[in-house]
N, C-alpha and C positions, 0 to 999 in steps of 0.2 A: 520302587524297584522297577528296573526295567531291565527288559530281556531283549539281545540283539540275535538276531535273527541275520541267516547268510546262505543266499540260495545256492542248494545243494544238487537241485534240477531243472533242466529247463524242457520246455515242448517245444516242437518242431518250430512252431512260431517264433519264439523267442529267439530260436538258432536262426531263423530264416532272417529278422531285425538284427541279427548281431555280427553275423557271418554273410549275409547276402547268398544265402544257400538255398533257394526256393524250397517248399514241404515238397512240393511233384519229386523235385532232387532227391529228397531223404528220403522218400517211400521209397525209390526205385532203387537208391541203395539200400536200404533194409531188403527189400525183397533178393535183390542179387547179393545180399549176405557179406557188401562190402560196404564201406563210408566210417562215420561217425559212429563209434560205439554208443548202444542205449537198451533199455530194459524197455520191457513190457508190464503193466501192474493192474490188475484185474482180468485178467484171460483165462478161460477157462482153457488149462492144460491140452486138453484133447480137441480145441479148435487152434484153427489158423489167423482169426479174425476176431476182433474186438481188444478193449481194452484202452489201456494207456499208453502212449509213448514218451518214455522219458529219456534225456540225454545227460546223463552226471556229468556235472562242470567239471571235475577232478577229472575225468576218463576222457572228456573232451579237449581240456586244454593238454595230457599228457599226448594225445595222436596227434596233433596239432604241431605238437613240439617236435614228434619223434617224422614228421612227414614235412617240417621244415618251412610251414606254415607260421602268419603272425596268431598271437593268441588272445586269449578273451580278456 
């Protein structure tokens, strides 16, 4: 049996290889609350800081689309 597998998220990294979007770039749009939509996963609620950043391939390639951009 095998089980296929289809990445569902990416890290900053992975966008910065795919897109040519430096991570500096994505920080500074997450902080200024514009860019690439992504989640955070492990944060603790009541800090600013830590954690995961993740970018859903599905949420990615729809702002991509909808801002007339080529896609992943």
């Amino acid at each position: 049996m095998t089980i296929e597998t289809k990445k569902i998220y990416y890290r900053p990294k992975e966008i910065e290889q795919l897109l040519g979007i430096k991570q500096s770039t994505l920080s500074k749009q997450r902080q200024g609350k514009f860019g690439l939509p992504y989640v955070v996963v492990g944060r603790n609620p009541k800090s600013n800081r830590g954690g995961i950043i993740l970018y859903e391939v599905s949420k990615v390639h729809d702002y991509l689309e909808r801002k007339g951009r080529s896609t992943l």
